[in-house]
C-alpha angles and dihedrals in degrees: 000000000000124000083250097064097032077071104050096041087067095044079064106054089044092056137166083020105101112237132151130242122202138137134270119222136257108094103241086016104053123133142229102248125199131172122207144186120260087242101054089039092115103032084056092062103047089056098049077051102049102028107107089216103054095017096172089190088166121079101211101178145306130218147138146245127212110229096178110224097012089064124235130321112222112206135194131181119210127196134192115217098194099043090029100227142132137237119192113190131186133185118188107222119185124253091227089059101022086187132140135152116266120243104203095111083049086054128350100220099065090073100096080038089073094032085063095045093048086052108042094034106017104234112144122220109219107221091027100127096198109037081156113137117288104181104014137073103257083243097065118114130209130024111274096216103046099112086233089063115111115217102221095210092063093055098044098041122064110251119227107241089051090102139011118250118285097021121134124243092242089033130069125091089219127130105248118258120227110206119246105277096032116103122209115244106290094033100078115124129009098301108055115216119263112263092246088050097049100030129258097302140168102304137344102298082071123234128158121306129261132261110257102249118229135251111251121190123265113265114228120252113258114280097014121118138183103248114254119261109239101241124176128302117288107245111257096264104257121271122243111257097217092076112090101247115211122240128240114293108246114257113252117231132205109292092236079066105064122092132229108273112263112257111254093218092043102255119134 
């Protein structure tokens, strides 16, 4: 079967519920999509499993995806083992209510699935028995991949990109870089605070204002330099002292000066 009609062979056992069939993307490996209501979640995947036709006797993995104000989207691929197929599904539950019913007495497996979900997003699956923390201390506060979440490592840690090489930590006339997941101040949770409530910031969801950047000095242009001052003549570099160096020349007198040269056997 193609993903076409994996879709549309489940559109036909749901009826006269109203879903949608599409396909996923990736060319050979596209998908079979359908979109269900919350309430026939369920009822969705125990007829992809027991159909003959599409019989998706293996479970492949469940998750979730944060869409903000639409809610969460809960997913689920399917894949036949005899046919070999897949079937991807997909229910859109609302944030105010995360609810949806659990699958695990569809397919086992898919038991530590939910329990990740519950913990990372914080959708409940009515009918799971065990929603206790797979991954994280029972201490921890708060759902990781909520979109609101603030990773606390990207707010302790410098992030590369907050300065250009060779800046100093006090220099640099650059505005500051928040690193991606970190909202500025006024933009903590799903509703963002009103710019007046939260000061004139960088956009229109409010936030704190910028630091004025500072004026830094034009660079010249390559290959262009400032002239030379003339400054005083450089010193004659210093002579080595092994060479031999001559004496002053005598001064030379007036010629009506000069004597008679001395006789060399004493007359006179």
């Amino acid at each position: 079967m193609t993903p076409e009609e994996i879709g549309q062979r489940l559109v036909a056992l749901l009826a006269p519920v109203e879903v949608t069939a599409a396909v996923s993307g990736g060319q050979a490996y596209a998908r079979g999509t359908v979109d269900v209501p919350p309430a026939q979640w369920r009822a969705a995947l125990l007829a992809a499993r027991d159909d003959t036709e599409l019989a998706c006797d293996f479970f492949d993995w469940l998750s979730a995806v944060d869409e903000l104000a639409e809610g969460f989207e809960v997913v689920a691929h399917l894949w036949s083992t005899r046919h070999r197929h897949g079937l991807l599904l997909r229910a859109r539950i609302p944030r105010s209510t995360p609810t949806i019913d659990s699958v695990v007495s569809v397919y086992p497996g898919a038991a530590w699935h939910e329990r990740e979900t519950h913990e990372m997003f914080g959708i409940d699956f009515a009918g799971h028995a065990d929603l206790r923390p797979l991954l994280l201390p029972p201490e921890f506060e708060g759902h990781p991949l909520r979109k609101e979440f603030v990773l606390a490592s990207r707010v302790a840690k410098p992030w590369p990109g907050a300065k250009e090489p060779g800046e100093s930590e006090a220099g640099g006339g650059r505005r500051p870089i928040r690193p991606p997941g970190v909202p500025a101040p006024g933009e903590w949770g799903v509703v963002p605070t009103p710019a007046g409530a939260g000061g004139a910031g960088e956009g229109p969801r409010g936030g704190t204002p910028a630091r004025p950047a500072r004026e830094r000095p034009a660079r010249p242009a390559p290959g262009a330099r400032a002239p030379r001052t003339p400054g005083s003549a450089a010193a004659p570099p210093p002579t080595s002292t092994d060479a031999p160096q001559p004496g002053p020349a005598p001064a030379a007198g007036p010629a009506s000066d000069a004597g008679p040269a001395p006789d060399e056997g004493g007359t006179s």
